[in-house]
C-alpha positions, 0 to 999 in steps of 0.5 A, spaced: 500 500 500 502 506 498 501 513 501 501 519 498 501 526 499 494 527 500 491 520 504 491 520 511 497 518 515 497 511 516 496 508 524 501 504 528 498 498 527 496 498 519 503 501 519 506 494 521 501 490 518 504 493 511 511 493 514 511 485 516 510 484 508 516 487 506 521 481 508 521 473 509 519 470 515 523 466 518 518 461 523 520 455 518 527 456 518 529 458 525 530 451 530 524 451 535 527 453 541 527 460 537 519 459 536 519 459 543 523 464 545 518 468 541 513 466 545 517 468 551 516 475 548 524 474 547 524 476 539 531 477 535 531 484 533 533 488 526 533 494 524 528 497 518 530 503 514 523 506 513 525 514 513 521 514 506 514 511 509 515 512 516 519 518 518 521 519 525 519 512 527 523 508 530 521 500 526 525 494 527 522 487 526 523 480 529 528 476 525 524 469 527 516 471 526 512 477 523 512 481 530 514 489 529 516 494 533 514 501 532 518 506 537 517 501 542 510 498 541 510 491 539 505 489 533 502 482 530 500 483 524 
């Protein structure tokens, strides 16, 4: 989904909804006791350059399953 000048600015959670599409999970790859590391609220943390669709945000997403964390609210999509 694309924002464009005129449109309202999306909301945290529609803005990680749109943002966990952007890379491949890795729940299939990742040994179990990653899963349940995830579970345990103990996510493996990237960072994501979003300054074109989100600026001033702080985005960083789990390397292990399709949470995302936007200024440091937790987001499932």
């Amino acid at each position: 989904m694309m924002m464009t000048a005129q449109s309202a600015p999306l909301t945290d959670q529609e803005l990680a909804t749109c943002l966990a599409k952007l890379w491949p999970h890795r729940e299939h790859e990742a040994p179990s006791l990653s899963g349940l590391l995830c579970k345990a609220g103990l996510h493996r943390w990237r960072s994501l350059d979003t300054i074109s669709i989100a600026p001033q945000k702080q985005v960083r997403f789990c390397f292990w399953c399709s949470v995302v964390k936007i200024d440091g609210h937790i987001y499932t999509p």
